[in-house]
C-alpha positions in Angstrom: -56.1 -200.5 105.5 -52.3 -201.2 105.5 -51.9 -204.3 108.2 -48.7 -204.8 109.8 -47.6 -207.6 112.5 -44.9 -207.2 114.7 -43.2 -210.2 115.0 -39.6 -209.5 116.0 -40.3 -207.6 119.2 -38.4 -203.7 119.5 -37.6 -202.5 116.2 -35.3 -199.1 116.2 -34.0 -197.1 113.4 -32.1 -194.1 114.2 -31.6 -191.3 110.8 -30.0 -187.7 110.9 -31.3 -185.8 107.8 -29.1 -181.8 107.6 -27.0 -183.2 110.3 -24.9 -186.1 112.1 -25.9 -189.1 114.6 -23.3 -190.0 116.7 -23.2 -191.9 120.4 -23.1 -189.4 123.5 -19.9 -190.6 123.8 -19.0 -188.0 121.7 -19.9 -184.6 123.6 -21.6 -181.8 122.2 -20.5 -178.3 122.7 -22.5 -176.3 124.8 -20.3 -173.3 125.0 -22.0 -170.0 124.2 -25.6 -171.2 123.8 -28.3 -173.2 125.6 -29.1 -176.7 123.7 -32.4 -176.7 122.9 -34.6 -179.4 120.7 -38.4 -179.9 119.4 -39.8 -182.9 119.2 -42.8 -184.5 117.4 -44.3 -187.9 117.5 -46.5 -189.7 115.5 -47.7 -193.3 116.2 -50.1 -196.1 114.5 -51.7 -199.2 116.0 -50.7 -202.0 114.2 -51.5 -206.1 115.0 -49.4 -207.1 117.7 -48.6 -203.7 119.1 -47.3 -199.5 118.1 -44.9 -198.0 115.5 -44.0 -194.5 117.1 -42.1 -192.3 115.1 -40.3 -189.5 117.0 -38.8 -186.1 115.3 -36.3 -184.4 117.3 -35.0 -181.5 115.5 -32.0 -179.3 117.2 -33.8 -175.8 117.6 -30.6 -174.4 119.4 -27.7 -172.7 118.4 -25.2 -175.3 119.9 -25.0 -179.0 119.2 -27.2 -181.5 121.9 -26.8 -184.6 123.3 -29.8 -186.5 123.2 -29.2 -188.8 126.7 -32.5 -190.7 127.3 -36.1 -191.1 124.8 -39.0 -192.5 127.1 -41.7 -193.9 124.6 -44.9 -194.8 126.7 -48.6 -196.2 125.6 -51.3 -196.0 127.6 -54.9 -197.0 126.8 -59.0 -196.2 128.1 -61.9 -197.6 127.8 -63.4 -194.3 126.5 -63.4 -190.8 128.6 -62.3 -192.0 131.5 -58.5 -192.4 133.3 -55.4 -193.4 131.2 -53.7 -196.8 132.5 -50.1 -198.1 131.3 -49.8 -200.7 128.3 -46.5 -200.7 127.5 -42.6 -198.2 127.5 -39.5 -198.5 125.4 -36.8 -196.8 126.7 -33.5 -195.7 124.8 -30.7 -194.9 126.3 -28.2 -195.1 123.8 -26.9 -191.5 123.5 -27.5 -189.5 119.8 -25.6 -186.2 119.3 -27.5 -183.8 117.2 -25.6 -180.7 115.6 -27.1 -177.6 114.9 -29.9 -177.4 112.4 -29.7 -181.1 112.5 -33.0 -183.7 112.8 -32.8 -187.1 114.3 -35.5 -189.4 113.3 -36.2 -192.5 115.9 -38.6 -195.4 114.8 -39.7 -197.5 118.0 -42.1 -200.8 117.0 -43.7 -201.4 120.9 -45.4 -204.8 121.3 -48.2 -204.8 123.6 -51.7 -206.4 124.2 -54.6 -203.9 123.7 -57.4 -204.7 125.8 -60.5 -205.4 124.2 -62.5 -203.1 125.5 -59.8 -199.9 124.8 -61.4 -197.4 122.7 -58.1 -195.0 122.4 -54.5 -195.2 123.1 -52.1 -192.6 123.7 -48.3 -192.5 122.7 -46.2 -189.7 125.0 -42.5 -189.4 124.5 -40.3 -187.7 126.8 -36.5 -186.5 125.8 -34.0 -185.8 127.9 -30.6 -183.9 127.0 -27.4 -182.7 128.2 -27.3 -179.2 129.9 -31.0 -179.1 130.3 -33.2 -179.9 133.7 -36.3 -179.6 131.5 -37.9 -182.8 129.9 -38.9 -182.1 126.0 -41.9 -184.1 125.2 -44.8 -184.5 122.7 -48.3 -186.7 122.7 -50.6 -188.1 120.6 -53.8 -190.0 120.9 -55.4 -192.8 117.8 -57.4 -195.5 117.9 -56.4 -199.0 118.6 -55.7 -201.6 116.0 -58.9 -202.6 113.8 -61.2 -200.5 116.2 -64.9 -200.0 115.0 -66.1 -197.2 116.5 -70.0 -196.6 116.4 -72.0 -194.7 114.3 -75.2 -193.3 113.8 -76.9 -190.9 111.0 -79.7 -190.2 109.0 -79.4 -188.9 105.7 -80.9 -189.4 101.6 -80.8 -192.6 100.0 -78.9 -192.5 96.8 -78.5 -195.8 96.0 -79.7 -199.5 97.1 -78.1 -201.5 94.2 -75.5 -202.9 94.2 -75.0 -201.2 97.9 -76.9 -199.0 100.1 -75.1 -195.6 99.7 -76.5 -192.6 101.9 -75.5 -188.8 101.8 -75.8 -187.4 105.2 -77.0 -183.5 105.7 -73.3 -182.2 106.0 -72.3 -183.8 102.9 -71.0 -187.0 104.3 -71.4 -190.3 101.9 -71.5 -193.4 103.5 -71.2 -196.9 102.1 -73.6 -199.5 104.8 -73.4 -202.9 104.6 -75.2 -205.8 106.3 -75.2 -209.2 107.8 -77.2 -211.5 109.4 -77.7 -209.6 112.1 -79.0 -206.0 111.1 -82.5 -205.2 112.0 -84.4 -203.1 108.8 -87.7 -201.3 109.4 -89.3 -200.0 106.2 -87.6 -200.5 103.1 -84.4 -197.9 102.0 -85.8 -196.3 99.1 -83.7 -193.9 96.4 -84.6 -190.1 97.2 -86.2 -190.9 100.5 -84.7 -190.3 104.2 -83.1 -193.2 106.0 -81.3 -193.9 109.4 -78.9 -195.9 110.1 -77.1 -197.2 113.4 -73.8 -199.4 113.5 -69.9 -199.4 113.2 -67.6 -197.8 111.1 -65.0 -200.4 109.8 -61.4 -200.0 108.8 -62.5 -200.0 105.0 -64.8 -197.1 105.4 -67.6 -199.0 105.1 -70.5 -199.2 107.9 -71.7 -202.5 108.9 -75.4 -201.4 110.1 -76.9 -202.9 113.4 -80.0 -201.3 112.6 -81.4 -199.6 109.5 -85.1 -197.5 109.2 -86.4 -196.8 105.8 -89.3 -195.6 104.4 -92.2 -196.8 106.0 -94.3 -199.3 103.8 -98.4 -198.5 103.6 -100.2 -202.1 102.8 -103.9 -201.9 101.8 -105.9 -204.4 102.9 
């Protein structure tokens, strides 16, 4: 996994590609159409707080003036409410011609709790000539997350790491440390189950593992 710190607090890029950025300052021209935009997000966790990438693309026939972007984060603890981590707001006025896309990169420090299990990035745009509020939202997991896991599946390896196949084709690398419990012994060709967490490289660090049950004669 790609790790990134922020370390320089609110980060903002600002790129037209097919078009023009330009401070509201400079009007658009609204005459004979209604401005209209779409807007699509896409945002990472990274150390230290959120990148949130925001495409706002001029689906109009006139050019717009992009007045005010609202970037919020919220966070939960896992199917429950959503609760406020941290907002960026820019207010520094883009005008987008016709056809045109403007591209805005917003690096949000913030303190995930511990206990968060997903965060959500919504981004709300506001434009000349328009009541309505354009917005987009997406939802990922928090920085370094380990999300818990549990399958069964066929052994296809033990050495020089466990490596089981579930039943719907998924392969899964499992690992251990001191603390894994292991009942029966993992044995090629033979079922297993395995409980733990999925970690950032793929692997799974198992909690508990149950192999093939061992018959000893007396």
């Amino acid at each position: 996994m790609k790790i990134r710190r922020l370390t320089m607090g609110l980060f903002l890029t600002a790129i037209l590609a097919c078009g023009l950025v330009l401070p509201s300052a400079v009007m658009a021209q609204t005459e004979g159409g209604i401005p209209s935009i779409d807007v699509v997000k896409e945002a990472e966790a990274v150390e230290g707080g959120v990148v949130s990438t925001i495409t706002i693309t001029n689906s109009g026939d006139v050019d717009v003036n992009v007045t005010k972007v609202t970037d919020t984060v919220y966070w939960q603890i896992g199917g429950g409410d959503w609760d406020y981590l941290a907002q960026y707001v820019d207010e520094t006025g883009y005008l987008v011609v016709v056809d045109g896309t403007l591209n805005l990169t917003f690096e949000i420090p913030c303190e995930v709790p511990e206990d968060a299990r997903e965060l959500r990035n919504v981004v709300e745009v506001e434009i000349d000539g328009r009541d309505k509020v354009f917005h987009d939202i997406v939802s990922f997991a928090p920085f370094n997350y380990m999300p818990e896991i549990e399958f069964e599946g066929i052994v296809d390896s033990i050495d020089p790491d466990l490596v089981i196949t579930t039943g719907e084709g998924d392969t899964y690398t499992v690992v251990t440390d001191a603390d894994t419990q292991i009942e029966g012994e993992p044995t090629p060709g033979d079922p297993a189950k395995v409980e733990g967490v999925l970690q950032p490289d793929g692997t799974v660090l198992a909690s508990k593992i149950e192999g093939t049950e061992i018959e000893i004669d007396d």
